[in-house]
C-alpha positions as CSV (number, residue, x, y, z in Angstrom):
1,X,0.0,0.0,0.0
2,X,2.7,2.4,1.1
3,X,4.6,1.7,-2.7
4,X,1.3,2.8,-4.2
5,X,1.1,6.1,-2.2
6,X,4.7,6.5,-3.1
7,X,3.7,6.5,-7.1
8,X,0.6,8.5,-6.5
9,X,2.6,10.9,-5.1
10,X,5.5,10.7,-8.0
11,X,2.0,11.0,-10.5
12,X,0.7,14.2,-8.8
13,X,4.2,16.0,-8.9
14,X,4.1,14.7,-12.7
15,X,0.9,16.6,-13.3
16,X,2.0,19.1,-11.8
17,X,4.9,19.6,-13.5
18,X,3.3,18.7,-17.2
19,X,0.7,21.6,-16.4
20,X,-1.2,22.9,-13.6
21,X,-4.4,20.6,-13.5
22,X,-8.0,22.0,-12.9
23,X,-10.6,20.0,-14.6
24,X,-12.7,23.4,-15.1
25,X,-10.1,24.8,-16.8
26,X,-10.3,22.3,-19.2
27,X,-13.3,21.9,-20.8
28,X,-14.2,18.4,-21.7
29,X,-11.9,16.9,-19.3
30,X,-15.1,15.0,-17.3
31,X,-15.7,13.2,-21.1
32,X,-12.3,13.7,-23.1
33,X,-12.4,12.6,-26.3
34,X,-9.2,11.2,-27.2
35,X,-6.1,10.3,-24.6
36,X,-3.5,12.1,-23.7
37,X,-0.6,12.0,-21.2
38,X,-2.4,14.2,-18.5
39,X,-5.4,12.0,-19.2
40,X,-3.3,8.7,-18.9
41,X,-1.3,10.3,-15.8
42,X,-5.0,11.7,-13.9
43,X,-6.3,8.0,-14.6
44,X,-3.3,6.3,-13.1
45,X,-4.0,9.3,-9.7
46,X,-7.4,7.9,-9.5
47,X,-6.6,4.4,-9.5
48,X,-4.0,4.9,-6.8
49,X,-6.4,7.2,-4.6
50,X,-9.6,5.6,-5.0
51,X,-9.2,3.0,-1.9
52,X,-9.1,6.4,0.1
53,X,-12.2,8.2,-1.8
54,X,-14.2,4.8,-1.6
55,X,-13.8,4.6,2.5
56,X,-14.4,8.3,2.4
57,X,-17.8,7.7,0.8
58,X,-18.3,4.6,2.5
59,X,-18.5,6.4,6.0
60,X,-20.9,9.2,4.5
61,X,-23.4,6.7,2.9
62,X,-23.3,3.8,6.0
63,X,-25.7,6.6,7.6
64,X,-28.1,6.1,5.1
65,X,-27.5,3.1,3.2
66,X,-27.8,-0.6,3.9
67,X,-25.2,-1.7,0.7
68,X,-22.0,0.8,0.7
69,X,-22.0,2.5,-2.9
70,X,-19.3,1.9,-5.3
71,X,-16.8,4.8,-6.8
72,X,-15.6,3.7,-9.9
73,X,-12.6,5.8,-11.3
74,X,-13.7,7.3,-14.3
75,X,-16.6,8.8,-11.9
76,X,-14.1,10.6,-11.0
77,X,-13.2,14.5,-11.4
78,X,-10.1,16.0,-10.5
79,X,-11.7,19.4,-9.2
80,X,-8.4,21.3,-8.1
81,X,-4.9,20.7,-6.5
82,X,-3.2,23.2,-4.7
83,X,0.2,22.9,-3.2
84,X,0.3,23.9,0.0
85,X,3.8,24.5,1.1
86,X,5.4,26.2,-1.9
87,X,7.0,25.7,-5.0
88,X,8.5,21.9,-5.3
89,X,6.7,21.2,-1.6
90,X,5.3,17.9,-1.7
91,X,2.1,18.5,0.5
92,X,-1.2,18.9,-1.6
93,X,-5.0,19.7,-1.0
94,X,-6.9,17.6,-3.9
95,X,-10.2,18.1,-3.9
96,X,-12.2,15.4,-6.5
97,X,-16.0,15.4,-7.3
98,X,-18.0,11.6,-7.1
99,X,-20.7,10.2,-8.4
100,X,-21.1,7.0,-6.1
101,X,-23.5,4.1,-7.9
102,X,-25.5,1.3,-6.6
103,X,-26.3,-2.2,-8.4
104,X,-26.4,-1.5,-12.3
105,X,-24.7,2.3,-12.0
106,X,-27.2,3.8,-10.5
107,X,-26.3,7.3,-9.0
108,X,-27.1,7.9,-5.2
109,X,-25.5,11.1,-4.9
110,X,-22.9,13.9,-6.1
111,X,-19.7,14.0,-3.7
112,X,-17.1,17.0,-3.5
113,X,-14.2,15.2,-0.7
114,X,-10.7,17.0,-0.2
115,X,-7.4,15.2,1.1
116,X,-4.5,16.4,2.2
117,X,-1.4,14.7,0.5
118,X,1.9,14.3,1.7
119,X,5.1,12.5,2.2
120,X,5.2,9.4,4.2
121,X,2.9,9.1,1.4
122,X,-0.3,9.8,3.7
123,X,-3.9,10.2,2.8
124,X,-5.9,12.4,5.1
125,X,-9.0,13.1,4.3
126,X,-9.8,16.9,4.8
127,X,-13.2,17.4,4.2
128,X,-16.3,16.0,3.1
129,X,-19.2,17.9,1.2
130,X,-22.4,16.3,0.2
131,X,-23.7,18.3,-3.0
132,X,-27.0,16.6,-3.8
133,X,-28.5,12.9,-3.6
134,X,-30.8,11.3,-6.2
135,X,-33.7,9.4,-5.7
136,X,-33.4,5.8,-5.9
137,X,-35.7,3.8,-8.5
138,X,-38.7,1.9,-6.4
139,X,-36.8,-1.5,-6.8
140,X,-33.8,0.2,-5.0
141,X,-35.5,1.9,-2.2
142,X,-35.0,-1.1,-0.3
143,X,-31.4,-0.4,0.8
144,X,-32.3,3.1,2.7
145,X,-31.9,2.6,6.2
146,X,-35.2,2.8,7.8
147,X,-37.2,2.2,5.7
């Protein structure tokens, strides 16, 4: 685990140094059309970072689901990174927007979480915001809690 967070963090310093990375910046980013290095690079982030988003949503939805909702990576935006200690620092904020999905990809909610980054490598989740949920279909509604 700790090798992994070692090339995340080599993969975030990459991006960073390819090109400052802010998926609103770039337009079409959320449903690229053809691949690219910072695509390939962002992809390679995700994978390395989504056991630490998927607890992250896991303890948010165990309040109100029975089954824990699934992030998969390419429900994944890359919303900013900021570098935190100055030029060539390696701590980082990240913040990334999810989309978690139940049974056949079905959407419970829209995520915004933020970790804090940094050598060791350590993941520390900063913050959690809840943006909006979506309404289950009637064959779902089954796995609210209480009800």
């Amino acid at each position: 685990m700790k090798k992994k967070l070692r090339i995340a963090l080599l993969l975030l310093s990459l991006i960073l140094i390819i090109r400052p990375l802010e998926s609103k910046a770039y337009p079409g980013m959320h449903n690229p059309k053809q691949d690219s290095t910072e695509l390939q690079i962002q992809d390679m982030l995700m994978l390395l970072l989504t056991p630490a988003i998927q607890d992250a949503v896991n303890n948010y939805y165990l309040k109100y689901l029975k089954e824990p909702p699934l992030v998969y990576p390419y429900q994944i935006d890359v919303v900013q990174i900021e570098r935190i200690n100055g030029f060539r620092g390696f701590m980082f904020l990240l913040t990334v927007e999810v989309m978690p999905v139940v049974g056949p990809h079905i959407s419970v909610g829209m995520d915004r979480i933020t970790f804090e980054i940094s050598a060791g490598p350590t993941v520390k989740l900063k913050k959690y915001n809840h943006i909006k949920d979506f309404e289950l279909p009637p064959n779902w509604k089954n796995i609210l809690r209480g009800k």
